[in-house]
C-alpha positions as CSV (number, residue, x, y, z in Angstrom):
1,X,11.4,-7.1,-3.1
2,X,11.9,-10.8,-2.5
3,X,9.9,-12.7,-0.3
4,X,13.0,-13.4,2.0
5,X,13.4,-9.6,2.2
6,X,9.5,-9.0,3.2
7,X,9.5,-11.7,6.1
8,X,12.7,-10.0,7.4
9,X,11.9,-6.2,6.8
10,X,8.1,-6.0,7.0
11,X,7.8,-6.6,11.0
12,X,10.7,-4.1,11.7
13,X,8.8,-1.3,10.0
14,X,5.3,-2.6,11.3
15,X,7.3,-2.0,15.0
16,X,8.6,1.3,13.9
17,X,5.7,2.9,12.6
18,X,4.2,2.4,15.6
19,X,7.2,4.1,17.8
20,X,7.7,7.3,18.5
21,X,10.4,7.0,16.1
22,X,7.8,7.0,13.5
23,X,9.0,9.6,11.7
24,X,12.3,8.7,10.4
25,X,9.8,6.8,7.9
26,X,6.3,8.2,7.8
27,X,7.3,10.8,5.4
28,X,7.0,8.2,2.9
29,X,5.8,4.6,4.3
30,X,2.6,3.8,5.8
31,X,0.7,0.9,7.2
32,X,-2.7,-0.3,6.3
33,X,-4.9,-3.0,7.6
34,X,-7.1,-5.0,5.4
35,X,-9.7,-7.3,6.5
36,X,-9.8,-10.7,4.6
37,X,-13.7,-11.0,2.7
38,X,-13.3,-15.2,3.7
39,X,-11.5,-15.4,6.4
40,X,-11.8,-12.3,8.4
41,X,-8.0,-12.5,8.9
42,X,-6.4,-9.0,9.5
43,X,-3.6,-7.9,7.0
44,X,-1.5,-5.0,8.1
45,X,1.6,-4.5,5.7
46,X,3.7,-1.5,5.2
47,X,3.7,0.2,1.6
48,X,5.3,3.5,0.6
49,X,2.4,6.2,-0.8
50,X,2.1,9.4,-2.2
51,X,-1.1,11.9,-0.8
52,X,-2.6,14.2,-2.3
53,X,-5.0,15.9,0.1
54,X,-7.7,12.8,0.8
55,X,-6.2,10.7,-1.7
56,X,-3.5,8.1,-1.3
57,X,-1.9,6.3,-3.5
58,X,0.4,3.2,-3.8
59,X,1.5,0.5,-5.8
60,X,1.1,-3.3,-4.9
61,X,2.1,-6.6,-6.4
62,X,-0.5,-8.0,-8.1
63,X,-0.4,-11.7,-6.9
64,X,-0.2,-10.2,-2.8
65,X,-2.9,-12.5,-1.2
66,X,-4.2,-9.0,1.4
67,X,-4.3,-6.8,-2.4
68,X,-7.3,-9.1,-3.6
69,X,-9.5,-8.2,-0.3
70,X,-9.8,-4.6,-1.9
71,X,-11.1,-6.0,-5.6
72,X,-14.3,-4.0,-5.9
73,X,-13.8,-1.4,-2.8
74,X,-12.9,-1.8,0.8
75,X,-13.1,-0.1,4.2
76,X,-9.1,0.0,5.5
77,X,-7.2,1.4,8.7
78,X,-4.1,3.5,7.9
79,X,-1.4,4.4,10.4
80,X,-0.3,7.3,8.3
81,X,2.2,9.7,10.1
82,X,1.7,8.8,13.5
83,X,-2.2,8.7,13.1
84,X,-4.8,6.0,12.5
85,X,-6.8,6.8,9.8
86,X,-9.9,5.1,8.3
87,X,-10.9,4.9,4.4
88,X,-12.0,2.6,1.9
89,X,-9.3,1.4,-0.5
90,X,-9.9,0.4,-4.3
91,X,-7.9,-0.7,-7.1
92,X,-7.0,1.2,-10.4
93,X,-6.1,-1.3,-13.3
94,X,-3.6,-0.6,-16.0
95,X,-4.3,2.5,-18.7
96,X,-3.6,6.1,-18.4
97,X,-3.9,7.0,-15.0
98,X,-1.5,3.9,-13.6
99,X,0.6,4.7,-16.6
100,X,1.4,8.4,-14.8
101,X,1.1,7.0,-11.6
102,X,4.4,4.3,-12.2
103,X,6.3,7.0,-14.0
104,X,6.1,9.3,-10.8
105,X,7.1,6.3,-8.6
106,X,9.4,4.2,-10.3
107,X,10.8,6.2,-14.0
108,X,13.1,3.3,-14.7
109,X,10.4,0.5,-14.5
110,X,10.1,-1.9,-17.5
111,X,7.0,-2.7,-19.1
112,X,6.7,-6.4,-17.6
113,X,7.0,-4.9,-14.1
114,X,4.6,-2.8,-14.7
115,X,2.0,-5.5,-15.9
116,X,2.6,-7.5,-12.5
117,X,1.8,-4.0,-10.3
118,X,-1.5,-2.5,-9.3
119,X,-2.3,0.9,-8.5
120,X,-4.7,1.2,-4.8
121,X,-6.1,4.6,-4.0
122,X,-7.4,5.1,-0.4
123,X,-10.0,7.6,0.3
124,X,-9.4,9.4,3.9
């Protein structure tokens, strides 16, 4: 998604999650909430995710300034179907388990997309 698209799209879900409405969206787009390590800045952004009991996945551009707050493990607030959730985040770099990971999200991605995406897991 472009930048252009982000600015325009991002706060209109951020407001719906948050509605009542939420559900015409939760089924398959979250937010989460990072803390910035330098700057103590909060991030919240809206992703689409997969669970899998207390595992939650999704896939992140690579260059995203909030992604690199989770480098090495991170506590995060989810607003995950209507509910706050905490958990700590972490990334999974390229091999196997992103491989499978992509193929279930996106089937048609090419192999230079891929190497610009990386895979966060949250613990809940």
């Amino acid at each position: 998604m472009s930048p252009t698209m982000r600015k325009i799209l991002n706060p209109i879900m951020r407001w719906l999650l948050h509605t009542p409405l939420h559900f015409l969206i939760s089924g398959w787009c979250m937010l989460i909430t990072v803390r910035g390590r330098k700057s103590g800045r909060l991030y919240t952004t809206p992703v689409y995710y997969r669970r899998s009991g207390d595992r939650i996945r999704f896939l992140s551009g690579r260059t995203m300034k909030w992604v690199r707050n989770l480098e090495g493990g991170a506590p995060v607030s989810l607003r995950l179907r209507g509910r706050d959730l905490n958990g700590t985040a972490s990334l999974i770099e390229a091999g196997p388990v992103l491989d499978d990971e992509l193929r279930n999200f996106y089937p048609r991605m090419k192999p230079e997309q891929v190497a610009e995406l990386v895979l966060v897991e949250v613990m809940v």
